[in-house]
LUMTOR-242297 format. One line per 10 residues: their letters; for each residue x, y, z of N, C-alpha, C, O. Coordinates in steps of 0.1 Angstrom, whole numbers, plus 5000, padded with zeros to 4 digits. Example, Ala and Ser with C-alpha at 12.3 -4.5 7.8 and 13.67 -1.06 7.14 Angstrom:
<atoms>
as) 5132:4943:5078:5123:4955:5078:5132:4967:5078:5142:4967:5085 | 5128:4978:5071:5137:4989:5071:5129:5000:5079:5134:5011:5080
</atoms>
This chain:
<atoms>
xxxxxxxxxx) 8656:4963:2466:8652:4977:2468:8636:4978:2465:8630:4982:2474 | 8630:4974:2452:8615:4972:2454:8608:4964:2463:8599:4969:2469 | 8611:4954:2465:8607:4945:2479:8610:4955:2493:8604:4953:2504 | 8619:4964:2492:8620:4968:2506:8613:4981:2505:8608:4984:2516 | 8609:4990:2494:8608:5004:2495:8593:5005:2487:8586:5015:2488 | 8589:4996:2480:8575:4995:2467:8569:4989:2476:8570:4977:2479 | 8558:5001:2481:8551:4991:2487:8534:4988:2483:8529:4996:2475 | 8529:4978:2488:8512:4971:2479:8509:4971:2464:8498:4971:2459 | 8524:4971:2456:8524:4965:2446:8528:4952:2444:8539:4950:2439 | 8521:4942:2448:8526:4928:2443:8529:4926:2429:8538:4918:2425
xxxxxxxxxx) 8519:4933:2418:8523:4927:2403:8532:4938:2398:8536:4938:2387 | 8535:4950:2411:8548:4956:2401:8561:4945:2400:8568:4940:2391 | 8560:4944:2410:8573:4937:2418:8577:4920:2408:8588:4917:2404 | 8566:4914:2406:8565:4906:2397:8570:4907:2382:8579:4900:2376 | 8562:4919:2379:8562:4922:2362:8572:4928:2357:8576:4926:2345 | 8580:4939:2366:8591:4945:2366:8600:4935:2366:8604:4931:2354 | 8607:4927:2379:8616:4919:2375:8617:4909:2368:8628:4904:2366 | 8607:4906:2363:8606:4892:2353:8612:4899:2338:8621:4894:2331 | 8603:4912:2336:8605:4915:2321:8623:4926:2320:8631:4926:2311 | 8624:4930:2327:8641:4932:2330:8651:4922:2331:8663:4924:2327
xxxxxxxxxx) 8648:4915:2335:8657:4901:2340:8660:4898:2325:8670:4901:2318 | 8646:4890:2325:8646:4886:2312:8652:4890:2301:8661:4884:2294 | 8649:4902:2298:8655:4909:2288:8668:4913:2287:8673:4912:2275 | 8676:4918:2300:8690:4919:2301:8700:4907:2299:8710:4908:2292 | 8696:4894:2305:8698:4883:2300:8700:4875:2287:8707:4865:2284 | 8696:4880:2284:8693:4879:2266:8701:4890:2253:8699:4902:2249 | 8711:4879:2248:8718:4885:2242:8718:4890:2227:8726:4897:2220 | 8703:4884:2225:8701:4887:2215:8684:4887:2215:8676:4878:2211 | 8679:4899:2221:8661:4899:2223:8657:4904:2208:8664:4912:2201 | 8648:4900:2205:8639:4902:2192:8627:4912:2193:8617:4911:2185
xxxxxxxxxx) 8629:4920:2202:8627:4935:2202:8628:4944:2210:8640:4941:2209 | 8628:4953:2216:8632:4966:2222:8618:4959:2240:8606:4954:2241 | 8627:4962:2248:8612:4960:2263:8608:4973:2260:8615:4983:2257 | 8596:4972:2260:8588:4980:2260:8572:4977:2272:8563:4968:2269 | 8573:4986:2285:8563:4985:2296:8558:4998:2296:8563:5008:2293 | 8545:4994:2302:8536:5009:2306:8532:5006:2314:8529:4994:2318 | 8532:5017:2321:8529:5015:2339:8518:5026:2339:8519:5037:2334 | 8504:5021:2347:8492:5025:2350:8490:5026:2360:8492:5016:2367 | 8483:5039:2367:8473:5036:2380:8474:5049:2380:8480:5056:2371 | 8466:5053:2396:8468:5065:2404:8480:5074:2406:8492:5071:2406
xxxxxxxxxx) 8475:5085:2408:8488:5094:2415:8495:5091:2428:8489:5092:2439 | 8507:5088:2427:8511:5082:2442:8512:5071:2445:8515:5067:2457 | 8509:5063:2434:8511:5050:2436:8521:5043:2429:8519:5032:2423 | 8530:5049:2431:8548:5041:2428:8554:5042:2413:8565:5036:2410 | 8546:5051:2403:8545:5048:2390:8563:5052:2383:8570:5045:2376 | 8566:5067:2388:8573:5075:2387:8589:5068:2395:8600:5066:2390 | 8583:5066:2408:8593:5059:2418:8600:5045:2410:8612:5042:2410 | 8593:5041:2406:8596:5028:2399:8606:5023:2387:8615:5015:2385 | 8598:5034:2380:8608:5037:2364:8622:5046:2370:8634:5043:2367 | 8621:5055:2377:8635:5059:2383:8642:5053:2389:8653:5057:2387
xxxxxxxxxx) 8641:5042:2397:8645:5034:2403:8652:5023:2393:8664:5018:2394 | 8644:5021:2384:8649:5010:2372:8663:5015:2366:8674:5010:2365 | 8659:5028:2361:8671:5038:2355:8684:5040:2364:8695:5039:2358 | 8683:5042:2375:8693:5045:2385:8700:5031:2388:8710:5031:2395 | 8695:5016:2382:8706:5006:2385:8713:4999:2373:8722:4991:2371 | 8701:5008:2362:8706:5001:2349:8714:5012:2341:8718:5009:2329 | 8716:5026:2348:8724:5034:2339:8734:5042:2348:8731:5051:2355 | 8747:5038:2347:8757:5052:2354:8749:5061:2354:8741:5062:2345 | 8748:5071:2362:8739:5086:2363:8727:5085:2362:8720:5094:2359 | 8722:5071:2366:8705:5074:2361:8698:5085:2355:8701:5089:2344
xxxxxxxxxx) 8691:5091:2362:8682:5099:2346:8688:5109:2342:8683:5115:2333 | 8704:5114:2348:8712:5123:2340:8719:5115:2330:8724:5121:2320 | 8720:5098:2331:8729:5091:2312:8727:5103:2307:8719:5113:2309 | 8738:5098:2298:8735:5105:2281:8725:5095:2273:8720:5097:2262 | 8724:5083:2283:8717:5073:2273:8707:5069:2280:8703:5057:2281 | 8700:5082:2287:8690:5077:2295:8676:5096:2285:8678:5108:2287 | 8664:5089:2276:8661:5103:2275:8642:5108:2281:8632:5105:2276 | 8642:5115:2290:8628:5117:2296:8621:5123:2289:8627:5134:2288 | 8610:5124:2281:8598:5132:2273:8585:5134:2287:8580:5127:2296 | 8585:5143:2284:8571:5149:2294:8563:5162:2286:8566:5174:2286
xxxxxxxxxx) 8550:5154:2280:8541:5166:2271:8539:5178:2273:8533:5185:2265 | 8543:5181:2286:8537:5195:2287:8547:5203:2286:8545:5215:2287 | 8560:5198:2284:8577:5206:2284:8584:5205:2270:8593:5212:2266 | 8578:5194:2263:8586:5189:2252:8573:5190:2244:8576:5194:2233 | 8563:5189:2245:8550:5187:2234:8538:5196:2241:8528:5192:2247 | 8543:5211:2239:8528:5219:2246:8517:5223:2234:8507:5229:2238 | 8518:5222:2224:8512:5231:2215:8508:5220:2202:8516:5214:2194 | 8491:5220:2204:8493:5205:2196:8487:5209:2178:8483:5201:2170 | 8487:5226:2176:8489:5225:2166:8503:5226:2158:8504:5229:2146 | 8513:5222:2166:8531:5217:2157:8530:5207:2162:8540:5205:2169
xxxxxxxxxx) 8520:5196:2161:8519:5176:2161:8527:5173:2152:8537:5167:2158 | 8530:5176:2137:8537:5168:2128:8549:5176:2127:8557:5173:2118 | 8551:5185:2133:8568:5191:2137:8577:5182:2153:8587:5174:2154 | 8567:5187:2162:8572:5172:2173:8569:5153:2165:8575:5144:2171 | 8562:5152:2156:8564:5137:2152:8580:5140:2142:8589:5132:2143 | 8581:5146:2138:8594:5148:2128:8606:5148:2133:8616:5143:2128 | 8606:5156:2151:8618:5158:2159:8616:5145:2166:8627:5144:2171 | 8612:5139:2169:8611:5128:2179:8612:5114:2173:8614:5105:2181 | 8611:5112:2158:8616:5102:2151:8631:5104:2152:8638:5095:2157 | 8636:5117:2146:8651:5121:2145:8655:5117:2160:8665:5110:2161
xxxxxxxxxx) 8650:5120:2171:8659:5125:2183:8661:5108:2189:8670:5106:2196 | 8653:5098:2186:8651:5084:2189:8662:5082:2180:8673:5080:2186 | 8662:5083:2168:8670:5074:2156:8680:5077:2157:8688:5069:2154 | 8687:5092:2163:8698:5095:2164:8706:5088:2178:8718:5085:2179 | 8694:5086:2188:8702:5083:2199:8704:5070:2198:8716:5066:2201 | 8692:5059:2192:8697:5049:2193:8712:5044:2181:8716:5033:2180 | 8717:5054:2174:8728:5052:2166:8735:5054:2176:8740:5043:2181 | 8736:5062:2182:8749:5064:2192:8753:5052:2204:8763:5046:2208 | 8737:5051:2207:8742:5040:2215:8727:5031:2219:8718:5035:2227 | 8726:5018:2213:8711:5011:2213:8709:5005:2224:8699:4998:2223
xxxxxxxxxx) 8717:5004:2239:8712:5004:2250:8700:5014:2258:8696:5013:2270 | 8698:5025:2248:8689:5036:2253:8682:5035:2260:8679:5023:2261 | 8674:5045:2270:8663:5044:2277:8653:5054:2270:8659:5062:2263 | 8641:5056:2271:8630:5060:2269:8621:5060:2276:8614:5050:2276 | 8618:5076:2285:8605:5072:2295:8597:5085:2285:8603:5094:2280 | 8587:5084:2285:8572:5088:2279:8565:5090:2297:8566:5081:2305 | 8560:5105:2300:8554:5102:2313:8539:5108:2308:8535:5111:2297 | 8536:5109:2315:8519:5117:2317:8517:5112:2302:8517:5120:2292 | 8516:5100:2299:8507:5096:2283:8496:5100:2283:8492:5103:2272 | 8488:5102:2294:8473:5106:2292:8472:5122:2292:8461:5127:2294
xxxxxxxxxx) 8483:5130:2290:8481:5139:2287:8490:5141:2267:8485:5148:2258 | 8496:5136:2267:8501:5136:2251:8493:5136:2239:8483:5129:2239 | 8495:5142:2230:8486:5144:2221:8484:5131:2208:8493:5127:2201 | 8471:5127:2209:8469:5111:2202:8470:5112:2192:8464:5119:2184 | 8482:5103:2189:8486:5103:2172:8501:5109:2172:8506:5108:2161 | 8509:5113:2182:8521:5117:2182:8531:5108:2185:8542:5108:2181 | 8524:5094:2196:8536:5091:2201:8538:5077:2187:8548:5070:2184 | 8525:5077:2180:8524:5062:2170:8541:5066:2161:8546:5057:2155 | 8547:5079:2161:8552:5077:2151:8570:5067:2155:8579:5064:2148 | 8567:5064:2169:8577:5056:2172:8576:5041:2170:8584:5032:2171
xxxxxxxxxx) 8562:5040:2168:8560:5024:2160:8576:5014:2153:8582:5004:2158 | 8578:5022:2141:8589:5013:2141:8603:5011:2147:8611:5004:2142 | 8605:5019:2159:8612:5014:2170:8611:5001:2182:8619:4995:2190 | 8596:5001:2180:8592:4991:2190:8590:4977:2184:8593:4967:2191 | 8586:4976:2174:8585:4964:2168:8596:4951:2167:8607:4952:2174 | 8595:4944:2162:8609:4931:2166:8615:4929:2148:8618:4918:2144 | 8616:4940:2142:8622:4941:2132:8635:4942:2132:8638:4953:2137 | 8648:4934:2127:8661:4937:2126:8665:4948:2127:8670:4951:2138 | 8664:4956:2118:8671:4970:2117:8663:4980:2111:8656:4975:2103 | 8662:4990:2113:8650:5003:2114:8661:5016:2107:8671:5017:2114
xxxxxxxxxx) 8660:5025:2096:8670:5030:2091:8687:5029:2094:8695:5038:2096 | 8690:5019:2093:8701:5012:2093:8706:5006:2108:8716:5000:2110 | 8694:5012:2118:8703:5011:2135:8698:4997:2136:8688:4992:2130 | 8707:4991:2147:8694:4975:2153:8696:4987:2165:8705:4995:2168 | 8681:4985:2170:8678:4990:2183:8671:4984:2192:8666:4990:2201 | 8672:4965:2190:8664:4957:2200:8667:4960:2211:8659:4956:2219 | 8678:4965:2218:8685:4964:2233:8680:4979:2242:8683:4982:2253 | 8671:4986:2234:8664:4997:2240:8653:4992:2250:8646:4982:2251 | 8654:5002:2255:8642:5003:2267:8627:5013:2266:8629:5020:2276 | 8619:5016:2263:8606:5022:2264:8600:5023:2276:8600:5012:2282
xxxxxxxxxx) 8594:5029:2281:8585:5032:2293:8576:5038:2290:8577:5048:2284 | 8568:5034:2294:8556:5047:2293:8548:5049:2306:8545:5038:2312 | 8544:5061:2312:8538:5061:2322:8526:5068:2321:8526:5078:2315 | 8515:5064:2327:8502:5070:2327:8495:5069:2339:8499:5060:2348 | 8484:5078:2341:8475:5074:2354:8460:5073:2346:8450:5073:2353 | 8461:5071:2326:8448:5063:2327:8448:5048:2327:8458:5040:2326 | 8435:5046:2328:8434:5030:2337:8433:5031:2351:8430:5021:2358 | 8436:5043:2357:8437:5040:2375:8425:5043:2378:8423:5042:2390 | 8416:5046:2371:8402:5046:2377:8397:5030:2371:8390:5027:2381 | 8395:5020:2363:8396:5009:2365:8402:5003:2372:8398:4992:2376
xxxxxxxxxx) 8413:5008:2377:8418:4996:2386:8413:5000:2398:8406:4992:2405 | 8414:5007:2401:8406:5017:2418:8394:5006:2417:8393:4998:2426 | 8383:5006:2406:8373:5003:2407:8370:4986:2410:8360:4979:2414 | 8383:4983:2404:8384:4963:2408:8392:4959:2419:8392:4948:2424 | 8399:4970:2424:8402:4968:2434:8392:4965:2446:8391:4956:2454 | 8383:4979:2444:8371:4984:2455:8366:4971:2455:8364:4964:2465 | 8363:4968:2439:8352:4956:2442:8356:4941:2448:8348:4934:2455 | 8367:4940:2445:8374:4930:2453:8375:4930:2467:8375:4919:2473 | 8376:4940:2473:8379:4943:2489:8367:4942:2497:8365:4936:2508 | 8355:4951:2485:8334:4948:2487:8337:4931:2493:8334:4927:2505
xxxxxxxxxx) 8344:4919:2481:8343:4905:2478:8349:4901:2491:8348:4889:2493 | 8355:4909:2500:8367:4898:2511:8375:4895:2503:8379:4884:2507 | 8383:4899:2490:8394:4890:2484:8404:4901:2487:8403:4913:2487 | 8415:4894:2488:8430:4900:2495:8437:4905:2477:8439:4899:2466 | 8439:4916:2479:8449:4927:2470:8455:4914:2461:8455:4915:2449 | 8459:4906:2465:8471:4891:2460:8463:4884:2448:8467:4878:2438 | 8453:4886:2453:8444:4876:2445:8437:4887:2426:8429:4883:2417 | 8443:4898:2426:8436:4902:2417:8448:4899:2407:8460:4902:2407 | 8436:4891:2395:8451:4888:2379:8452:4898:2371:8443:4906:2368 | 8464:4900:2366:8471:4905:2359:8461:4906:2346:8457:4917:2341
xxxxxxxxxx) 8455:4889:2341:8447:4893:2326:8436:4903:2328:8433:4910:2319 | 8431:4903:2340:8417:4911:2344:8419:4926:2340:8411:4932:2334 | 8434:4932:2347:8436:4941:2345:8440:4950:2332:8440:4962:2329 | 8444:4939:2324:8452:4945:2316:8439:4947:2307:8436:4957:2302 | 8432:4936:2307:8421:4939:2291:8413:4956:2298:8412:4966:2291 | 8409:4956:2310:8402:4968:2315:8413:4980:2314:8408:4992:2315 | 8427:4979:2311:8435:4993:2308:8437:4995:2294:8437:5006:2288 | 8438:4981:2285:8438:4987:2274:8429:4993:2266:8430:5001:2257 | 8417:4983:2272:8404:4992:2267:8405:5010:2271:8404:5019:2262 | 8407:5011:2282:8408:5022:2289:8414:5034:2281:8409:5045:2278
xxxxxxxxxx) 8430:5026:2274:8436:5039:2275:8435:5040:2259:8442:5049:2254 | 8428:5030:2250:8428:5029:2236:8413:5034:2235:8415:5040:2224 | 8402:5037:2237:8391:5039:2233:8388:5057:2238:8378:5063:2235 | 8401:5061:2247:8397:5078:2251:8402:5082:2242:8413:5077:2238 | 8398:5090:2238:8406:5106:2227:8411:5114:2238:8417:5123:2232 | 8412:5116:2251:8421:5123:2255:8436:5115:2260:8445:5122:2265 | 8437:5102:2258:8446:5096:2258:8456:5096:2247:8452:5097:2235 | 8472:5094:2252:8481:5097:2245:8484:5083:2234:8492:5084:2224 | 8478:5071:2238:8474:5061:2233:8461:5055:2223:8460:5044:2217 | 8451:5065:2222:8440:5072:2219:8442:5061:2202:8447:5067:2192
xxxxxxxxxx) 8435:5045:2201:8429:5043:2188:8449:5039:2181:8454:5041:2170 | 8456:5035:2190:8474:5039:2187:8477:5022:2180:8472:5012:2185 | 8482:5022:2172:8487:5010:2168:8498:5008:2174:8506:5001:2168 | 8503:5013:2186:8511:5000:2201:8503:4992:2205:8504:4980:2203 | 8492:5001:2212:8485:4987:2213:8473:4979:2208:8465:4973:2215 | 8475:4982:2194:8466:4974:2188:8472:4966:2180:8464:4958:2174 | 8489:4964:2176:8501:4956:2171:8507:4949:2184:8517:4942:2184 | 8500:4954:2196:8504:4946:2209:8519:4949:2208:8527:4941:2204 | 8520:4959:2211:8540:4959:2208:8546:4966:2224:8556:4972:2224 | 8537:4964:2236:8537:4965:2248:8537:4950:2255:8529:4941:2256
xxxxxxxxxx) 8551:4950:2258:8555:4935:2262:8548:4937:2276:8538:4929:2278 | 8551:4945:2284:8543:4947:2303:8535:4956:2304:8538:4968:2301 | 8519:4952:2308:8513:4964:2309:8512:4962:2327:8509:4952:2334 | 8516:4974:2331:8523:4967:2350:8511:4979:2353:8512:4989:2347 | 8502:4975:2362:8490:4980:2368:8495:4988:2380:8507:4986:2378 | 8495:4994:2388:8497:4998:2403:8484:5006:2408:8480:5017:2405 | 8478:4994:2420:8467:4997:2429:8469:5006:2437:8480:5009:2442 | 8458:5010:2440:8454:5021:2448:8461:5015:2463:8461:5003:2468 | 8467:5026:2469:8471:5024:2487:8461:5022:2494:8450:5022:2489 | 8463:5018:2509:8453:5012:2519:8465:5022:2532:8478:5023:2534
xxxxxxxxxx) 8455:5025:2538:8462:5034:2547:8475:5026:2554:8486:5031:2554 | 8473:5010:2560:8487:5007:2563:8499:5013:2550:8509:5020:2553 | 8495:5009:2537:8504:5010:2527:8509:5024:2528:8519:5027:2523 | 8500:5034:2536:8504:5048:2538:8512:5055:2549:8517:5066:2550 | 8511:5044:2557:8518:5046:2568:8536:5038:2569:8547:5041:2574 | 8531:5026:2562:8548:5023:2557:8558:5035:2548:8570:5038:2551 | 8550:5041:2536:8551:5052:2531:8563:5068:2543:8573:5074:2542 | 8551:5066:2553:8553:5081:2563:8566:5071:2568:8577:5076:2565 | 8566:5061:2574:8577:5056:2584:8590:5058:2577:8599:5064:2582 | 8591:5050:2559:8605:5050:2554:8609:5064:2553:8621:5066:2556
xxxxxxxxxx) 8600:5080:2548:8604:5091:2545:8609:5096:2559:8618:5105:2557 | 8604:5094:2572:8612:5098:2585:8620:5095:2581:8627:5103:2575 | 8623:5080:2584:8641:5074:2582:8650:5084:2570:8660:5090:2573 | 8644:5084:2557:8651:5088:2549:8655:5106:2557:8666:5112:2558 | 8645:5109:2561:8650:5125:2561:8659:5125:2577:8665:5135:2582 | 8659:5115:2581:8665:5114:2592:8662:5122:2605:8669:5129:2613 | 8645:5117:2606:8636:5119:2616:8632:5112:2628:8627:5102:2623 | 8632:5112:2636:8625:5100:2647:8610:5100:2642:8601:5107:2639 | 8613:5083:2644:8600:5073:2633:8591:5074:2652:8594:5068:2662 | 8581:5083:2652:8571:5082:2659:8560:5081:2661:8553:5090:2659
xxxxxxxxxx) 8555:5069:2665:8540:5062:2663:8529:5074:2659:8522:5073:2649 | 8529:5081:2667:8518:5091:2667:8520:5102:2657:8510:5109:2656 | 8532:5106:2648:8535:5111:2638:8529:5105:2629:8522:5111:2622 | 8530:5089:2625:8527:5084:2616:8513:5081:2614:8508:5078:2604 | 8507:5081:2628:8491:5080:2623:8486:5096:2621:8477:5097:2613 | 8490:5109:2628:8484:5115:2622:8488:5120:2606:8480:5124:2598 | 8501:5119:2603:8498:5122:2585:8492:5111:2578:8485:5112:2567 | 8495:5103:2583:8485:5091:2575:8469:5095:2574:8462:5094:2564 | 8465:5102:2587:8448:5104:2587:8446:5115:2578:8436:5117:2572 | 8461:5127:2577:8457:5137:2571:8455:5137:2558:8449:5146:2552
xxxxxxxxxx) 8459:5125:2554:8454:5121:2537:8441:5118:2534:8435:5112:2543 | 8433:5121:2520:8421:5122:2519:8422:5107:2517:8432:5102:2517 | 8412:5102:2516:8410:5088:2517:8394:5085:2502:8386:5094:2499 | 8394:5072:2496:8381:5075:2491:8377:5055:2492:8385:5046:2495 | 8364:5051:2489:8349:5061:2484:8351:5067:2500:8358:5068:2510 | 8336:5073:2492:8334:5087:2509:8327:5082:2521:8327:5089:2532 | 8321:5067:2518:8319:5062:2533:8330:5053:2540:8331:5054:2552 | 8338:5045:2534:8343:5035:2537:8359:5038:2536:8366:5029:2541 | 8368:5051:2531:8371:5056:2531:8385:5045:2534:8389:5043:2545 | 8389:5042:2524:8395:5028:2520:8409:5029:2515:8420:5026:2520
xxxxxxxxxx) 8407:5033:2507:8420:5035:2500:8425:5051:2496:8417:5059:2493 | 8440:5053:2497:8445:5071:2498:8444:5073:2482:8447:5065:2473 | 8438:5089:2483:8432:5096:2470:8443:5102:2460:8441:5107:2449 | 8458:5099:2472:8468:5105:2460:8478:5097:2467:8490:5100:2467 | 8476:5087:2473:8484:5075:2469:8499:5081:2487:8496:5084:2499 | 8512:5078:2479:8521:5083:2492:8530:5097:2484:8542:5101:2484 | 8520:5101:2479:8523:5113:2466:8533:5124:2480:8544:5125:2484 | 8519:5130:2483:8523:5142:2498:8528:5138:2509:8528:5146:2518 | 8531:5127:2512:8535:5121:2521:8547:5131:2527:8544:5137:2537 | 8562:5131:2519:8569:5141:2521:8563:5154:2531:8563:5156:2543
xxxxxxx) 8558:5160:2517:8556:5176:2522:8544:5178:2539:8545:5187:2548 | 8535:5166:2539:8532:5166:2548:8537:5167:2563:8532:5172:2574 | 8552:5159:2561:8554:5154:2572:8558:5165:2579:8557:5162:2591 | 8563:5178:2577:8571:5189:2585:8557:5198:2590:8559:5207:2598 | 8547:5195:2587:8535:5198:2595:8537:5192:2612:8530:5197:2621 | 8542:5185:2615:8541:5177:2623:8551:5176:2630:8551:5169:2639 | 8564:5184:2625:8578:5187:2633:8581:5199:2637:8592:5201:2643
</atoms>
């Protein structure tokens, strides 16, 4: 399914099934996976972690042992910080008693308030047992779009170089996100001892689109909505997307985000 539907992420596709594999395989892992997924809007971030949930949990993101946090629904008001750090130790500690296959997605981190999410530290770590639960067989996610302006930016420069999307490494990116999303104060990661205890097993990057990557995008959502896939539909919503930098006009500015809502423009 990611090889057929994720598309111009080569190091998702990579980093995702290696660190899942791996870890489900293992019957006894020595700490909880814990990945954060970075980039742009539209660029597979959301799609991805859903997709994970939906093969690793009956009911995907309805489980009972599947739980979504999103700061602006669960954490709006950041003078009650140490009332949400107090419910959100309990609401982790409780779920992983019930059942330590849990999932945990964290979304918009770069909107979360810095210094709330640290108080899940000792969940993530590779400690036996954490107020009496073992909780190694959990899952964490975290998703953000900071970092996607470094990677936008090594991308560009790579593409300036003639080097093919394939060729950009994993270590390059990662030191340029963690700097990224540890040294902003408006980050939900902001100075965070996750990643400065390194207790982020995958930090999985996702590059900016290239208009083909935008037009594979338009082609699979016809199919899906069960539209006739026609050539000339698919170049014009493809063109109708903004594109950036502003001369060369390279890679899509929100990825295959609108892709959907666009397309009934054109039916």
């Amino acid at each position: 399914d990611l090889a057929m539907n994720l598309v111009g992420q080569p190091l998702v596709r990579q980093q995702v099934m290696k660190g899942v594999t791996e870890f489900l395989e293992n019957q006894n892992p020595v700490k909880p996976l814990v990945m954060s997924f970075h980039g742009s809007t539209g660029t597979g971030k959301t799609y991805v972690s859903s997709m994970l949930i939906r093969y690793l949990f009956q009911g995907g993101l309805q489980s009972p042992y599947v739980h979504h946090f999103s700061p602006i629904v669960h954490f709006p008001h950041a003078e009650q910080i140490e009332q949400y750090k107090e419910s959100l130790k309990r609401w982790i500690q409780g779920n992983l008693t019930n059942c330590g296959r849990s999932a945990f997605l964290f979304d918009e981190m770069d909107k979360m308030h810095p210094g709330l999410v640290d108080v899940i530290i000792p969940f993530l770590g590779p400690s036996w047992v954490v107020y009496g639960t073992n909780y190694r067989k959990a899952i964490f996610i975290f998703i953000s779009n900071a970092g996607g302006e470094q990677i936008n930016e090594m991308t560009l420069d790579l593409w300036r170089a003639h080097k093919d999307r394939e060729e950009i490494s994993l270590q390059d990116l990662e030191l340029a996100i963690s700097k990224a999303v540890f040294e902003n104060p408006q980050s939900g990661f902001w100075k965070s001892g996750i990643i400065n205890e390194h207790l982020i097993d995958f930090v999985v990057p996702f590059l900016p689109l290239k208009r083909h990557h935008v037009k594979q995008c338009v082609i699979s959502e016809l199919v899906q909505q069960g539209l006739e896939v026609r050539p000339d539909v698919v170049q014009e919503v493809a063109d109708s997307i903004p594109y950036f930098p502003e001369e060369e006009k390279i890679f899509s500015s929100t990825g295959c985000k609108t892709v959907a809502s666009r397309i009934s423009f054109f039916f």
